[in-house]
C-alpha positions as CSV (number, residue, x, y, z in Angstrom):
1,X,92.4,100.6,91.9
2,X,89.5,102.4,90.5
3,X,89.6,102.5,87.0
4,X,86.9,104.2,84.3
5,X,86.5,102.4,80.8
6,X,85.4,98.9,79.9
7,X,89.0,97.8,81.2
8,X,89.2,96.4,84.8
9,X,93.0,97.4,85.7
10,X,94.2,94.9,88.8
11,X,96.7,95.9,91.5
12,X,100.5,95.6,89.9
13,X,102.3,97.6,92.2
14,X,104.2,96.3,95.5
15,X,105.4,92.8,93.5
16,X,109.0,93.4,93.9
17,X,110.5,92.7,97.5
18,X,109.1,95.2,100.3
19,X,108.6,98.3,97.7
20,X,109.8,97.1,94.6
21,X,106.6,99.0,93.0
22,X,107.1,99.0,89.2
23,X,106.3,95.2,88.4
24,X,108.5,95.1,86.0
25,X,108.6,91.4,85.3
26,X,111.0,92.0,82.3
27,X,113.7,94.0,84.0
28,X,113.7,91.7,86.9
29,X,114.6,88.5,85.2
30,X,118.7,88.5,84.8
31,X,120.1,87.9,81.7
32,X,120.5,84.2,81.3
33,X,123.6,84.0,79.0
34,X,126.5,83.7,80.9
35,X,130.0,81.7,80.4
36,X,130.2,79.6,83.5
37,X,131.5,76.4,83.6
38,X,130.5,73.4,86.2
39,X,132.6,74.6,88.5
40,X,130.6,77.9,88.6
41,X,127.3,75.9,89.1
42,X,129.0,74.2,91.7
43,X,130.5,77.7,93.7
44,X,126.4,78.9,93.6
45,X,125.1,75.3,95.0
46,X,127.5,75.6,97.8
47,X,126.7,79.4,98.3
48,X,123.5,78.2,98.9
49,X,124.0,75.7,101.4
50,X,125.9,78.0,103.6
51,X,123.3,80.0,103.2
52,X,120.9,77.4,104.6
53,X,123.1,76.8,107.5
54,X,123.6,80.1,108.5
55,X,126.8,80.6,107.8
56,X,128.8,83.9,106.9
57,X,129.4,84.1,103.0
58,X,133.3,85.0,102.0
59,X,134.0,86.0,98.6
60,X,134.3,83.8,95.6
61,X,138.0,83.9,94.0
62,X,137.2,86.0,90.8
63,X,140.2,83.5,88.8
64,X,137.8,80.6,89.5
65,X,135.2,82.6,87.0
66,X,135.5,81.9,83.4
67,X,133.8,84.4,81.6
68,X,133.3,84.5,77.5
69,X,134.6,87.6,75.8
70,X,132.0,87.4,72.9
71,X,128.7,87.0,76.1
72,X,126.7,89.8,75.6
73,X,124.5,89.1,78.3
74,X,125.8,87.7,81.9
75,X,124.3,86.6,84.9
76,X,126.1,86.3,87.6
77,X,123.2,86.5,90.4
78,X,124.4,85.2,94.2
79,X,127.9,84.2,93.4
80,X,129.6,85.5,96.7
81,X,131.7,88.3,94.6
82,X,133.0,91.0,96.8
83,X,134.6,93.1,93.9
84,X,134.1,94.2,90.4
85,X,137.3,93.6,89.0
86,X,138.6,90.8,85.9
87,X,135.0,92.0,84.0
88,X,137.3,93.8,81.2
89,X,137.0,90.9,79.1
90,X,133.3,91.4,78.1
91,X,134.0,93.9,75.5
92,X,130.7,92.9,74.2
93,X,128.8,92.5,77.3
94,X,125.2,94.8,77.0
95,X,123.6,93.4,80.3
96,X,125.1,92.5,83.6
97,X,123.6,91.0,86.4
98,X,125.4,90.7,89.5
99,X,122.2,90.6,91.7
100,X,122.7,89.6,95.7
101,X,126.1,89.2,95.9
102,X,128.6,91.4,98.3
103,X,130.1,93.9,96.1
104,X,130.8,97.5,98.4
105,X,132.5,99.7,95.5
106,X,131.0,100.0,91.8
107,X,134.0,100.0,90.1
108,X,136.4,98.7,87.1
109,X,133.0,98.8,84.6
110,X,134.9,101.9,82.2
111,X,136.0,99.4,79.3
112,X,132.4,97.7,79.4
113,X,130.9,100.8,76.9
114,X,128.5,98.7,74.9
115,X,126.5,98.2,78.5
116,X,122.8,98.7,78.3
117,X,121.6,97.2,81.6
118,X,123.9,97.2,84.9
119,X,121.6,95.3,87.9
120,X,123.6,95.7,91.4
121,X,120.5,94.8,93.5
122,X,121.2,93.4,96.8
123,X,124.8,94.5,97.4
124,X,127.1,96.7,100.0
125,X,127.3,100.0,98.1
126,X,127.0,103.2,100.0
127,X,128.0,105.8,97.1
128,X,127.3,105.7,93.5
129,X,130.3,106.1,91.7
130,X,132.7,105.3,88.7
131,X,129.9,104.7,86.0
132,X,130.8,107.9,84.0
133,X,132.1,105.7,80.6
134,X,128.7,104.0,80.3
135,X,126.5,106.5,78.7
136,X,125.1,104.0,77.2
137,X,123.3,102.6,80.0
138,X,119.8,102.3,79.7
139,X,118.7,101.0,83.0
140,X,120.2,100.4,86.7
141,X,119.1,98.9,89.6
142,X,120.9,100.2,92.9
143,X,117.5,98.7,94.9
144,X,118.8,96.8,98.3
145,X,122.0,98.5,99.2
146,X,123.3,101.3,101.6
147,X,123.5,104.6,99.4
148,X,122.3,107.6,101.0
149,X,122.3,110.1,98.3
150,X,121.4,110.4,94.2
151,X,124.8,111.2,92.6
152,X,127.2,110.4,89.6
153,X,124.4,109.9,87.2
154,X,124.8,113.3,84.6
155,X,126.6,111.7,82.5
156,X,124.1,108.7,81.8
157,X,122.2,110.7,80.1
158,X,120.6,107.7,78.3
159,X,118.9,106.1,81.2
160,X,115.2,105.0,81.0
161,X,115.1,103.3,84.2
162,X,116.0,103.8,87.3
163,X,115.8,101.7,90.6
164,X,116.4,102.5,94.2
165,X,114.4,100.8,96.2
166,X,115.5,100.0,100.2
167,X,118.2,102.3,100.4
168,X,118.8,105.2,102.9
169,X,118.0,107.6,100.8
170,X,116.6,111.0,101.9
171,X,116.5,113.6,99.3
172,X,115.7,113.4,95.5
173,X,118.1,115.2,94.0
174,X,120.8,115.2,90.6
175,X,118.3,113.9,88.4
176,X,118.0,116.9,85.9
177,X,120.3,115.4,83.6
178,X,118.1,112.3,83.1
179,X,115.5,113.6,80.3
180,X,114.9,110.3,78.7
181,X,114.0,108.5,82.5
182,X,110.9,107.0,82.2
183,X,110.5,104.8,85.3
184,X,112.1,106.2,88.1
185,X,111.7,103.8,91.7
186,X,112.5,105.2,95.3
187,X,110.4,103.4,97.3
188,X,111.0,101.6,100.7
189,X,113.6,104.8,101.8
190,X,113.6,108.2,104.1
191,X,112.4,110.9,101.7
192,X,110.3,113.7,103.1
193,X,109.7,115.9,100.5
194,X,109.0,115.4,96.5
195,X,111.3,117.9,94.9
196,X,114.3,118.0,91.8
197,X,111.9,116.2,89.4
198,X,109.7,119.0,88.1
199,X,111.9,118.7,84.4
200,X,111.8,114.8,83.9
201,X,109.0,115.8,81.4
202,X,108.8,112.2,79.8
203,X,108.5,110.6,83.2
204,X,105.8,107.9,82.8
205,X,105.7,105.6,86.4
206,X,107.3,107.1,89.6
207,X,107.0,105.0,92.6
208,X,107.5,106.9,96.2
209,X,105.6,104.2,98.6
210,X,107.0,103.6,101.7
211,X,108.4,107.0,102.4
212,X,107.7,109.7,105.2
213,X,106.1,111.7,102.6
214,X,103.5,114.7,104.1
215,X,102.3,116.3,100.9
216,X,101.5,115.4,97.0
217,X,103.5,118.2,95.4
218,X,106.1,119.4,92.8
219,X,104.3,117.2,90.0
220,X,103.1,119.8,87.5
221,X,105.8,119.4,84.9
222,X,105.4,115.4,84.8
223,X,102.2,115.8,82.2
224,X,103.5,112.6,80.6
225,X,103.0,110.2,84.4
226,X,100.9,107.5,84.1
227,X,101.5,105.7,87.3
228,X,102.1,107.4,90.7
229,X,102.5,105.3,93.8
230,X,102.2,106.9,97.0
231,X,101.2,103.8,99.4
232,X,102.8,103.6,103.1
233,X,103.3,107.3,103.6
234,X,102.1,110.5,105.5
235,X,99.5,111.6,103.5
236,X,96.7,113.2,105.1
237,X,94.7,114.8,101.5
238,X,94.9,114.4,97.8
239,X,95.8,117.5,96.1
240,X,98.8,118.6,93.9
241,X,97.9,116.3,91.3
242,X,95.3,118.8,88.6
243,X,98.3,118.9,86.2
244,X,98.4,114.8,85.6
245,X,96.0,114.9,82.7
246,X,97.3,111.0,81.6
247,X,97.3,109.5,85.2
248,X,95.5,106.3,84.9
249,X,96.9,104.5,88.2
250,X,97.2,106.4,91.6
251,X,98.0,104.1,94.5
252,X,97.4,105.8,98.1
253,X,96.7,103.3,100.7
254,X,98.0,102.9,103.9
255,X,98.1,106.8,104.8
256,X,95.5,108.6,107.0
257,X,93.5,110.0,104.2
258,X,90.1,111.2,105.4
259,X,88.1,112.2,102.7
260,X,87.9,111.5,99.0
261,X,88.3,114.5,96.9
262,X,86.8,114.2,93.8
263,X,89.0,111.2,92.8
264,X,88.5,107.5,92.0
265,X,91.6,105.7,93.0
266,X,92.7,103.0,95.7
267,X,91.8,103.9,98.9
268,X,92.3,100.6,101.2
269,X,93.5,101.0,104.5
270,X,92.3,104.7,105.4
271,X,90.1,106.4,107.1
272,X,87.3,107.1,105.3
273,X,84.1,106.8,107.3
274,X,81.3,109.0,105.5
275,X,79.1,107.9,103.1
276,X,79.0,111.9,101.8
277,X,82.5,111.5,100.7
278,X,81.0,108.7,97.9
279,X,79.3,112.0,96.8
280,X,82.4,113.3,95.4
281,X,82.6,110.3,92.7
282,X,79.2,110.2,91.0
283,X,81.1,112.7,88.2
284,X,82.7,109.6,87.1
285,X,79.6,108.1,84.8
286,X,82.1,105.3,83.7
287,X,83.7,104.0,87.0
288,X,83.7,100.6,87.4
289,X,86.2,99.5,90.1
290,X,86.7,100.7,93.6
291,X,89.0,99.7,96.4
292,X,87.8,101.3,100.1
293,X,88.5,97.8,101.8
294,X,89.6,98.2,105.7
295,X,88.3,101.6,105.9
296,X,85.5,102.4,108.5
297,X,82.3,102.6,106.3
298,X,83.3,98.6,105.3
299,X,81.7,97.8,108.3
300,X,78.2,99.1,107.6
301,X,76.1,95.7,106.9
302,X,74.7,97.8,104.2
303,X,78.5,98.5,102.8
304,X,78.4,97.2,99.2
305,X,74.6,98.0,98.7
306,X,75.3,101.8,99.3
307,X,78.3,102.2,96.9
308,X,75.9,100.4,94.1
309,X,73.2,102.9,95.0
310,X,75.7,105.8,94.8
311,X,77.6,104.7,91.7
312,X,75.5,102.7,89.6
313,X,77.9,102.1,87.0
314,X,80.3,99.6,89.4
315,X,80.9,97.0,87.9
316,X,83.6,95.5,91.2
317,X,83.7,96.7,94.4
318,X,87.1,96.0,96.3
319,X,87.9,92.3,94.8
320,X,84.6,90.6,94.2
321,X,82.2,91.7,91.2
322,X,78.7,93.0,91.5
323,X,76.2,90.8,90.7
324,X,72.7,91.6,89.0
C-alpha cells in the first residue's frame, strides 16, 4: 500500500479466512467467559476428533450445557449446536459467540436485550431473522453462512459493525437504517454493483474484495471512509473516488487495472506495463511506499532503479526498502 507521511502503513487487509478484510483482531477473538463444566470441555474434544476422522457432526444435546445466568460474556465456539434455544437464562449476557457450529435458524435471542455482540460465523443460516428485540446490538457477524439477501436489520439501529463475508449475497441493500455502522464487510460474495450505501455518512472501512464488481461508484456521501477494499474484482479504472477526502488505505489488486490515474495505492497483480503511468505520481512529494509487484514493468532489469528516478522520495518499493 502506498502511503505519504513519515508512517510506513503495512498490508492489514485479507487476514480473516478467504475475505475476511477488516483485521479486526479484537472482534475476532470470542469472548472467553463462559459457564461450561468438564463435561462441556469434554463434548468440544470429541467434536474435534470426529472432525479429524471425517465424520458427520450431529448436534450436541442443549440439556448437557450448563450455562451461568449472571455470564455476561459466552463462548460457545464449535460445540455441535444445531439450535438457538435454552439461552433465556443469560439475562445478563452482552456477547455471544456461537462461532462454527450448525445452527440453520437465528432464533429464541428476544429476552437476551442487554446483547452487545452476537458472532454466528460459520453456521447454516440462509435468512436473517428474529433479531428485532436487540437494539442494542453493536456488532454481528453473519460471515460463513448461506444468506442471500441484507434484511431484518432496521431495527438495530445501534450497530457499528457489520460482517458478511462468504455468503451468497448479491445486492447491497436495507442498510439505511444503520447510521451509526462504521465497518461494514461483504467480501468473498456475488455483488455486482455498489449501491444503497450513499447515507451511511459515518462509514469509516468498507470491504467489497472478492466480488464481481465492474465500477468504483456510489461513494460520494461516505466523506468519513478511511479504508476501501476493492481486491479480486472487475475493475478495469480508478475513478469514482474525488469525494474520499480521508481515504488513507485503497486496496485494488488482482483486477485488470491498466493505468494508474493520479493515485498512489496498491497495485500488485495488474497490468500496468508503462513506465509513463509512474508519471501520474510525482504530485505526491511525500510518497514513500509502493506496491506494483507482478505487474509487467517488474520485469524490466532496471525495475526498482526507474521508480527511484521517478519518485525520489520512496523510501520502499513493494516489500524491501531502498537503500542509499
Amino acid at each position: 500500500m502506498a502511503t505519504e507521511g513519515g508512517e510506513i502503513q503495512e498490508m492489514d487487509v485479507d487476514k480473516r479466512v478467504e475475505s475476511e478484510e477488516s483485521g479486526d483482531e479484537e472482534r475476532k477473538k470470542c469472548a472467553s467467559t463462559v459457564a461450561a463444566d468438564n463435561n462441556q470441555h469434554s463434548l468440544q474434544d470429541e467434536q474435534n476428533e470426529e472432525n479429524c476422522s471425517g465424520e458427520q457432526m450431529t448436534p450436541v444435546d442443549m440439556e448437557t450445557l450448563n450455562l451461568d445466568p449472571e455470564a455476561e460474556e459466552v463462548d460457545l465456539n464449535h460445540f455441535r449446536i444445531g439450535k438457538i434455544e435454552g439461552f433465556e437464562v443469560l439475562k445478563k449476557v452482552k456477547t455471544l459467540c456461537l462461532r462454527q457450529n450448525l445452527i440453520k435458524q437465528i432464533e429464541n435471542l428476544e429476552l437476551l436485550v442487554m446483547l452487545r455482540e452476537l458472532d454466528l460465523y460459520d453456521n447454516q443460516i440462509q435468512k436473517i431473522q428474529n433479531l428485532e428485540a436487540l437494539t442494542d446490538l453493536e456488532v454481528l457477524d453473519l460471515s460463513f453462512n448461506i444468506l442471500r439477501h441484507i434484511e431484518g436489520l432496521d431495527p438495530l439501529t445501534k450497530l457499528k459493525k457489520l460482517f458478511f463475508v462468504n455468503n451468497k449475497i448479491n445486492k447491497i441493500e436495507n442498510l439505511s437504517k444503520l447510521q451509526h455502522l462504521h465497518t461494514l464487510e461483504l467480501g468473498s460474495n456475488r455483488i455486482r454493483v455498489i449501491e444503497n450505501i450513499e447515507t451511511l455518512m459515518g462509514l469509516d472501512s468498507l470491504f467489497l474484495g472478492k466480488n464481481k464488481i465492474t465500477k468504483i461508484q456510489n461513494l460520494d456521501g461516505l466523506t468519513n471512509l478511511t479504508v476501501l477494499s476493492m481486491q479480486s474484482n472487475r475493475l478495469t479504472k480508478i475513478e469514482g473516488l474525488q469525494s474520499l477526502l480521508n481515504l488513507r488505505e485503497l486496496y485494488l489488486s488482482d483486477n485488470g487495472i491498466e493505468v494508474i490515474e493520479g493515485l498512489e495505492n496498491n497495485m500488485n497483480d495488474n497490468l500496468v506495463e508503462s513506465w509513463s503511468d509512474l508519471d501520474e505520481l510525482k504530485g505526491a512529494k511525500t510518497l514513500e511506499t509502493v506496491y506494483l509487484e507482478r505487474n509487467p514493468l517488474q520485469k524490466d532489469p532496471q525495475y526498482r532503479r526507474k521508480i527511484m528516478l521517478a519518485l525520489p522520495s520512496v523510501r520502499q518499493i513493494d516489500a524491501t526498502f531502498v537503500r542509499f
